[in-house]
ROVEX-644878 format. One line per 5 residues: number of its first residue (from 0); for each residue x, y, z of C-alpha. Coordinates in steps of 0.5 Angstrom, whole numbers. Each point is the difference from the previous one (the first is absolute). Layout:
<pts>
NUM) X/Y/Z | ...;
</pts>
This chain:
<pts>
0) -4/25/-82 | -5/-5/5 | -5/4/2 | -4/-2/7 | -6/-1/-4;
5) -4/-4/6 | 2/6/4 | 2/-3/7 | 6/1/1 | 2/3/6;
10) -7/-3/3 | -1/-5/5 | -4/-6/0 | -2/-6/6 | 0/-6/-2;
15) -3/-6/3 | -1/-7/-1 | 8/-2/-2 | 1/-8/0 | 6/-1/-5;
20) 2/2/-7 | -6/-3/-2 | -6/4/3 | -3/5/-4 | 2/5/6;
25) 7/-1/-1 | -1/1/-8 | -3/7/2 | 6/2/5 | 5/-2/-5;
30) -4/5/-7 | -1/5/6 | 8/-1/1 | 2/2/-7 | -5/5/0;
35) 4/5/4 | -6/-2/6 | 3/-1/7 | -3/-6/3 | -2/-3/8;
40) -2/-7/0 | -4/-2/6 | -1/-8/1 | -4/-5/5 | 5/-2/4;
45) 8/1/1 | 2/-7/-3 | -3/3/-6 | 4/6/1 | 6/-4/1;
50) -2/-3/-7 | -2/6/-4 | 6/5/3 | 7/-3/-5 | -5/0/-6;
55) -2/7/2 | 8/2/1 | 2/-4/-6 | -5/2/-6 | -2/7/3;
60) 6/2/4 | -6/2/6 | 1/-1/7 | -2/-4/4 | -3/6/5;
65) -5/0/-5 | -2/-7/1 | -6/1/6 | -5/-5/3 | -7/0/1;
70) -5/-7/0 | -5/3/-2 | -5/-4/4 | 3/4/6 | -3/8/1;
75) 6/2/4 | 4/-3/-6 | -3/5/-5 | 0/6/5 | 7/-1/1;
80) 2/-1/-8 | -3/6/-1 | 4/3/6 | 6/-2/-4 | -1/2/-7;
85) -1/7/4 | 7/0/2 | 3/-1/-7 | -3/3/-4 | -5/6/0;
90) -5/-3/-4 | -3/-6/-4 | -1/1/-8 | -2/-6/0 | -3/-7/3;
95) 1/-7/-3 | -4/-5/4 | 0/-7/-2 | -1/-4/5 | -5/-7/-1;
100) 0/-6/5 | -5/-5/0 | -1/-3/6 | -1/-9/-2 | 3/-2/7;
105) -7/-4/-1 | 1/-2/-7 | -2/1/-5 | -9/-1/-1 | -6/2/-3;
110) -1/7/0 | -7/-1/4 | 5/-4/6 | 5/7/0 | 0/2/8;
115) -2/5/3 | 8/1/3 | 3/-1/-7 | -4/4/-4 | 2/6/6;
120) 6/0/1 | 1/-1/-8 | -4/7/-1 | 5/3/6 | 6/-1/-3;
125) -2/0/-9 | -6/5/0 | 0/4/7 | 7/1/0 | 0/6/-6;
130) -5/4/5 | 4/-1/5 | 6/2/-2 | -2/5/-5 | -4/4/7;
135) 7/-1/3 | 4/3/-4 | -5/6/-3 | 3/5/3 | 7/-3/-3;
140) -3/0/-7 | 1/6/-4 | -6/3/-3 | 0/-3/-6 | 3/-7/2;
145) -2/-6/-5 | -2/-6/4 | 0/-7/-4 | -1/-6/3 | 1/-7/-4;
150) -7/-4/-1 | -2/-6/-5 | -3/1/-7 | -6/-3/1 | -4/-1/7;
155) -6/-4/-4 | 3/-6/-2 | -1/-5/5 | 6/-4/0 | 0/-5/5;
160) 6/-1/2 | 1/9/2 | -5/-2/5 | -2/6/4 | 5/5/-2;
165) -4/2/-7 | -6/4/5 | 5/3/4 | 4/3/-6 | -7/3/-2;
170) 0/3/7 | 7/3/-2 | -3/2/-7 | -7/3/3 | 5/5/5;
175) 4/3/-4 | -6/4/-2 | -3/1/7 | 7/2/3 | 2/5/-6;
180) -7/3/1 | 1/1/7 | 7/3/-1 | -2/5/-5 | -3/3/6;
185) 7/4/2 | 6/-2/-6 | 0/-3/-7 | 2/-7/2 | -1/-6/-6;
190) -2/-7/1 | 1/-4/-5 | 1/-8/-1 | 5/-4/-5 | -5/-6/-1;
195) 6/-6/-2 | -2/-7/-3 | 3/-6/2 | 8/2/1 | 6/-4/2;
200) 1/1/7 | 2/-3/6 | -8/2/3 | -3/-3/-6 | 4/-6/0;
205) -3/-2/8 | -7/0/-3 | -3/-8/-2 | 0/-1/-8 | 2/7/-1;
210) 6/-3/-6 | -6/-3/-4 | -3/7/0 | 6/4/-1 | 1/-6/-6;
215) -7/2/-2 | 0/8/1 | 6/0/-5 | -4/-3/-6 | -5/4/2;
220) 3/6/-2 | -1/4/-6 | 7/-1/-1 | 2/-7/3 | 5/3/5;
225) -2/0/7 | 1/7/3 | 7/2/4 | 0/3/7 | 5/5/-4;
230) -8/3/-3 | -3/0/5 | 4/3/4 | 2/6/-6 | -8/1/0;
235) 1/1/7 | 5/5/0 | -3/4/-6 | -6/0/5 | 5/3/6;
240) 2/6/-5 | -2/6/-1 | -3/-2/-8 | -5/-3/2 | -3/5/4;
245) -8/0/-2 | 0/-7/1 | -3/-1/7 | -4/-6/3 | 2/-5/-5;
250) 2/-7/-1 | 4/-1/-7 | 1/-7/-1 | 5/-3/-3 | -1/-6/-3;
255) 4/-1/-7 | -9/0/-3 | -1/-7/4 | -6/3/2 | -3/1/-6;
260) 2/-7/-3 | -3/-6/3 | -3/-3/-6 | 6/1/-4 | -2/-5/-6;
265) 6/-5/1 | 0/-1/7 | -7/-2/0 | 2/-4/-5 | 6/-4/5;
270) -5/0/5 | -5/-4/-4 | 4/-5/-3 | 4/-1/5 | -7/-2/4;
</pts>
């Protein structure tokens, strides 16, 4: 007989941040759904509603009522997400925030050259939203609510054609503990991030230069197959459960070992041949 072993049946969990089939907040949605845990979306914009509403209708048999909107750069969006969670349910056992923007209307530059506009409004919507959002729905949020967010596996390598994004994860990163801590004072809220390598998705496939990195990513691998979305989504909804309890102001990367393998001996050995 199955057995609920992740225990979130019955729960309900917000998630931001759906694209398309290929985001890793979908990947969620969908390992939520056939966990028996009720799902409400919430997206920038009513054309990514429109979007987003058969795939919710089709492959999760949700309702499109469950379908808010908030652009996260607007305060009163938020106030009023957190009015409309408030009106279908009666609370939040969890919140997926994955959400990332790059601003590179200026293209893109040396990190020195970054201005001040981008760099800002990049930390507004991929870093400051989690404070936000998490302030704006505390008082929907169960006592012991699982807050994940969606990061990078590494913040400390400079790759060039990430431009300013890399620093702004880091910000991500360093609020988990800052918000977890300041929760603490009244719930036993969790803060928690799913730090992903190079995926397949429509975000990354924006970023200059990205297929030569995910190419490289795969070798990199301990075991040279790149990381799918369904993993670091599986890791994300083990975060959102109940199992894993203890585990608070943490990001778990998930990486296949890459990081581990840079120097991997027939990769160095490709590279200075093929030099």
């Amino acid at each position: 007989m199955p057995t609920d072993f992740l225990q979130l049946a019955g729960k309900t969990v917000l998630v931001t941040g759906v694209a398309n089939r290929k985001s890793v907040a979908w990947h969620i949605a969908e390992q939520l759904s056939q966990a028996d845990c009720r799902v409400l979306f919430s997206v920038r914009s009513d054309a990514r509603r429109e979007q987003i509403a058969p795939l919710v209708e089709k492959k999760l048999g949700g309702s499109p009522d469950d379908i808010l909107v908030c652009d996260v750069e607007h305060e009163d969006q938020i106030v009023r997400l957190a009015e409309q969670v408030a009106e279908r349910c009666d609370q939040l056992d969890g919140l997926v925030h994955s959400i990332a923007f790059a601003d590179y209307e200026d293209g893109m530059k040396p990190f020195h050259e970054t201005s001040k506009r981008a760099m800002l409004r990049t930390f507004d919507i991929s870093c400051y939203s989690l404070v936000s959002l998490s302030n704006a729905l505390k008082h929907q949020l169960a006592k012991d609510a699982s807050v994940v967010t969606i990061t990078i596996s590494t913040t400390r390598m400079a790759s060039e054609n990430y431009g300013f994004m890399a620093p702004i994860k880091a910000a991500l990163d360093s609020s988990l503990a800052f918000l977890a801590k300041s929760f603490s004072n009244f719930s036993e809220i969790r803060f928690n991030g799913v730090a992903a390598g190079l995926l397949k998705t429509s975000a990354s496939a924006g970023i200059p230069g990205y297929v030569d990195s995910y190419l490289f990513a795969e070798q990199a691998t301990l075991r040279h197959r790149a990381v799918s979305t369904a993993e670091v989504a599986s890791t994300a909804v083990f975060l959102l459960s109940p199992r894993s309890a203890g585990i608070n102001t943490q990001r778990i990367v998930v990486d296949a070992g890459m990081e581990t393998n840079y120097f991997d001996a027939d990769i160095v050995r490709r590279h200075l041949e093929g030099s």
